[in-house]
C-alpha positions as MATLAB code, in Angstrom:
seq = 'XXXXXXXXXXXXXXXXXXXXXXXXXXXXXXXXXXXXXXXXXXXXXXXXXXXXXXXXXXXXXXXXXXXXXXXXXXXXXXXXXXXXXXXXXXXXXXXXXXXXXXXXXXXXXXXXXXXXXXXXXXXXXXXXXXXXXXXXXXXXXXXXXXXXXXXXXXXXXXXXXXXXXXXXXXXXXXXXXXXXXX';
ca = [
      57.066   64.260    9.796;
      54.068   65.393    8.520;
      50.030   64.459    9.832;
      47.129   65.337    9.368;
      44.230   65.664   12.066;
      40.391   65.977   10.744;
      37.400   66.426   12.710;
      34.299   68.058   12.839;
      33.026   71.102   14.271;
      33.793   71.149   18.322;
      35.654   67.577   17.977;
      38.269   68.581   19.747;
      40.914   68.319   16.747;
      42.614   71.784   17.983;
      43.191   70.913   21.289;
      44.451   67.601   20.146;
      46.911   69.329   17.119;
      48.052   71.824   20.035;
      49.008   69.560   22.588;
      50.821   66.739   19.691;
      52.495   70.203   17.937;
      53.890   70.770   21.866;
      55.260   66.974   22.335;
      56.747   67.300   18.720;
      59.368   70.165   19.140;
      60.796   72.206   21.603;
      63.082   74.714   19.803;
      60.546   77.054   17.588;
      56.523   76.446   17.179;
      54.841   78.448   14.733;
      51.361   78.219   14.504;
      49.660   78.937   11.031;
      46.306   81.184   11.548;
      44.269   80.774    8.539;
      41.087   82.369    9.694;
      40.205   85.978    8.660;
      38.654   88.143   10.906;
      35.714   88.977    9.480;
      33.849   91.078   12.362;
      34.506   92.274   15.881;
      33.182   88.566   17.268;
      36.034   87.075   14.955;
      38.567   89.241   16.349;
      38.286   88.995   19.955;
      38.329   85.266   19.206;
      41.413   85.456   17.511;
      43.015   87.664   20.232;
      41.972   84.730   22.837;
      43.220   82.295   20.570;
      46.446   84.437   20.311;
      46.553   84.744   23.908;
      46.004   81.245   24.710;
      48.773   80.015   21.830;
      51.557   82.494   23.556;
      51.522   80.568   26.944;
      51.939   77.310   24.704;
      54.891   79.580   23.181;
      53.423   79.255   19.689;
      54.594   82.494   17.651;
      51.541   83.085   15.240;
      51.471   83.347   11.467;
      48.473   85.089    9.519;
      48.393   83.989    6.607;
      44.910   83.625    5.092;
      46.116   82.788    0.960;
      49.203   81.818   -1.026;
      50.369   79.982    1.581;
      52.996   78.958   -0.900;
      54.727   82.445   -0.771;
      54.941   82.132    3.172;
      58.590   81.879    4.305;
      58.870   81.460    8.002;
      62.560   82.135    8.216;
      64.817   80.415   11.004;
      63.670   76.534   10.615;
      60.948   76.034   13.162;
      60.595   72.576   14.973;
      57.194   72.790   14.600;
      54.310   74.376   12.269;
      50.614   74.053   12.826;
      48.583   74.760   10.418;
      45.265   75.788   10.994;
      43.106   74.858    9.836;
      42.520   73.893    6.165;
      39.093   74.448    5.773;
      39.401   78.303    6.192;
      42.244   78.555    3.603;
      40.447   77.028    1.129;
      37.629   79.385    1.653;
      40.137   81.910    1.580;
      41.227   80.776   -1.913;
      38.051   79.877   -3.674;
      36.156   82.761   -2.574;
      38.899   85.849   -2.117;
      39.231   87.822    1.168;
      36.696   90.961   -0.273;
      39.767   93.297   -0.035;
      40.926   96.329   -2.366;
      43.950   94.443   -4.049;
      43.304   91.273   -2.936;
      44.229   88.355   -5.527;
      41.399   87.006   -7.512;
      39.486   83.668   -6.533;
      41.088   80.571   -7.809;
      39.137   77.835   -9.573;
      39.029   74.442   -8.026;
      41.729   73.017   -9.723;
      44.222   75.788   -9.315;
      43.232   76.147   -5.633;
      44.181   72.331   -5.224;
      47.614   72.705   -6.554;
      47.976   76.094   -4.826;
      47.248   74.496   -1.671;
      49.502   71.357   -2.227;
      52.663   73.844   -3.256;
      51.521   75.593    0.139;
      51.829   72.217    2.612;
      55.067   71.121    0.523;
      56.734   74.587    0.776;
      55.825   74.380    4.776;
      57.101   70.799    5.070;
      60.024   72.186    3.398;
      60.922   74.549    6.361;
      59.989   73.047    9.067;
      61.157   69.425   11.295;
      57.686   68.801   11.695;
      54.058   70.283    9.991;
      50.906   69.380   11.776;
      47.751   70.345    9.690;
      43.787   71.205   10.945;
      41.202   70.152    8.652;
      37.539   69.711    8.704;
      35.027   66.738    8.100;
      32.621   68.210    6.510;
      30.645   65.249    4.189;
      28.931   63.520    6.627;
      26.103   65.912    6.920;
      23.793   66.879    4.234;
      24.050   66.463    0.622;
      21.774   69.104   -0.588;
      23.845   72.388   -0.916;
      24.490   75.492   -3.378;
      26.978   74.708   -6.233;
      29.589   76.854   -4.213;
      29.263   74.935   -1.068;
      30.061   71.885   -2.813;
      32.816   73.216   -4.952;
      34.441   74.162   -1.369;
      33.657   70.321   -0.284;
      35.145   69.028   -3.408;
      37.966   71.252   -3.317;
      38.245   70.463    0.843;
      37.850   66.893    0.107;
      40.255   66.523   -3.211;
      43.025   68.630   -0.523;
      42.287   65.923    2.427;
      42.836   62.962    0.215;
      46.188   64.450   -0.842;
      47.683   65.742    2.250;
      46.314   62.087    4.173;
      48.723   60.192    1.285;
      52.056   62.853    1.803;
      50.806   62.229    6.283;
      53.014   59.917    8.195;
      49.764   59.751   10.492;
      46.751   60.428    9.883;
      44.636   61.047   13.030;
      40.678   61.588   12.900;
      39.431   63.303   16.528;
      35.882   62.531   17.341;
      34.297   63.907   20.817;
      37.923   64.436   21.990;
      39.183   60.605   21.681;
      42.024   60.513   18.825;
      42.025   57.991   16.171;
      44.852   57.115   14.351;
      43.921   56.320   10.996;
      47.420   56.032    9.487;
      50.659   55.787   11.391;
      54.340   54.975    9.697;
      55.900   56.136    6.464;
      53.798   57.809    3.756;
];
């Protein structure tokens, strides 16, 4: 089973993805960490984060691009992915390393991304993906900004379709949005 949970910013969609990712499988939970650590703040969030996912015996992933390369091994019950809105960062803009791969362009960043959630679904019993809602703010932004929402958005629309739920989380209360067979 695969579903998709989109929020915004402090929603609670984490939390939520955590605790469903728990209920889902027992066996092997593998959590997907998308987020680069940028600076020192970013790292001692992502050791709390780290800390916090061990006592939910979650075994964490990096994996900030090609997510389609990633082979987790011994089938997990579980894989959280999180969250969507930092690996498409990841891919349209590069990481800013010696070596790194270059940027993608939208379009190959979309199918990138989709080869990515159907290689994970491939592996694992069940795939819980983090994304953001990000367009119902402004609508006045730089033309990279709204290639990311584009990209972000075209990505959503996709992964919502191949969901057998769909859940939006808004101040903490889940909504299920779609719930059967995609």
């Amino acid at each position: 089973m695969t579903v998709l949970i989109i929020g915004g910013s402090g929603s609670g969609k984490s939390e939520y993805a955590e605790n469903l990712s728990i209920s889902l499988g027992v066996d092997r939970r593998v959590y997907i960490a998308t987020m680069k650590p940028w600076d020192e703040e970013c790292r001692n969030r992502i050791i709390k984060h780290r800390k916090m996912r061990e006592k939910k015996q979650f075994e964490t992933v990096e994996c900030y691009r090609s997510l389609k390369k990633l082979e987790l091994g011994n089938r997990p019950s579980v894989v959280l992915l999180e969250c969507m809105s930092n690996l498409v960062s990841n891919e349209l803009f590069g990481l800013w390393e010696a070596g790194d791969a270059p940027a993608l362009n939208k379009e190959t960043a979309v199918e990138e991304i989709i080869k990515g959630i159907l290689n994970l679904e491939n592996q694992s019993e069940h795939l819980v993906i983090v994304t953001n809602e990000v367009f119902s703010d402004g609508d006045h932004y730089s033309p990279q900004t709204n290639d990311y929402r584009q990209v972000l958005g075209s990505i959503n629309q996709l992964a919502a379709k191949r969901a057998h739920m769909v859940v939006e989380v808004v101040a903490g209360i889940p909504i299920k949005v779609k719930e059967g067979i995609n």
